[in-house]
N, C-alpha and C positions, 0 to 999 in steps of 0.2 A: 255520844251522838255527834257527829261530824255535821248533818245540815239540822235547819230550826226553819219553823212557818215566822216570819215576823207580821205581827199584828200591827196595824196604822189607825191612827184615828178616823181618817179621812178615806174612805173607801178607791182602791187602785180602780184607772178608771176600766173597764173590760174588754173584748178584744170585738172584731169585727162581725164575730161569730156572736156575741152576746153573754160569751163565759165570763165568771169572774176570775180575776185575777190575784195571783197569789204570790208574797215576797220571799223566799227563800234564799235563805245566807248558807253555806258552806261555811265552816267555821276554818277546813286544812290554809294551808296557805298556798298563793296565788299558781305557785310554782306548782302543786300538788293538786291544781284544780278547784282549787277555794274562791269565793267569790260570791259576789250577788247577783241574783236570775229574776226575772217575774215568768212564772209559767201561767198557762190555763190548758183546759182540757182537749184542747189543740193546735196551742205552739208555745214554745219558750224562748227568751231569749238565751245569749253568750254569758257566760258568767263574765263579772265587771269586779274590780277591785272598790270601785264606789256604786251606791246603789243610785245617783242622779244617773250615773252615766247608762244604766241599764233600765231605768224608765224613760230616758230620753230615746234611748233603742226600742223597745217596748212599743212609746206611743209614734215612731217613723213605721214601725213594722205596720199599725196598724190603721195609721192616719188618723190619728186623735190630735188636734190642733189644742194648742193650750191660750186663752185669751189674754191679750199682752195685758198689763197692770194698767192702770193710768198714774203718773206719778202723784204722790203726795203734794198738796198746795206747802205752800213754804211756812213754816209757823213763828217765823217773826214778822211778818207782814201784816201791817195793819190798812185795813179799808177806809178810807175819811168818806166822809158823806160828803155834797158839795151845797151852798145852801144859796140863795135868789133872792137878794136884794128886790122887794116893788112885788112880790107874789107872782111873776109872772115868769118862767124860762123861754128862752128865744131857741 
């Protein structure tokens, strides 16, 4: 068998249409049409040699915005507390 369903932990996100979305590897090689697709029950993408580059097609096709990370706080950085002479802060 030349293509395979790949399973994800994390559910592909679905198309405009409300189908789910499905990863499909061709296993031929690139040159033979091999590659990685996300289809659904009415559109698919290009086959891609990596499968980011054909969910990042995927989610243009269908206007799925992905939400940017925020970075990590740094974890060598320590917070000092600041402390007030007299009880009182000015």
């Amino acid at each position: 068998m030349t293509q395979r369903q790949i399973t994800h932990v994390e559910a592909l996100p679905t198309c405009k249409q409300g189908h789910a979305a499905r990863h499909i590897f061709d296993a031929r090689r690139a040159g033979a049409g091999g590659g990685h697709l996300i289809e659904c029950a009415c559109s698919q993408t290009r086959k891609h040699a990596d499968f980011t580059d054909a969910l990042a097609e995927w989610k243009r096709a269908h206007r799925i915005r992905t939400p940017r990370q925020r970075p990590e706080p740094a974890s060598n950085l320590v917070q000092l507390g600041l402390r007030f002479k007299g009880g009182h802060a000015r």
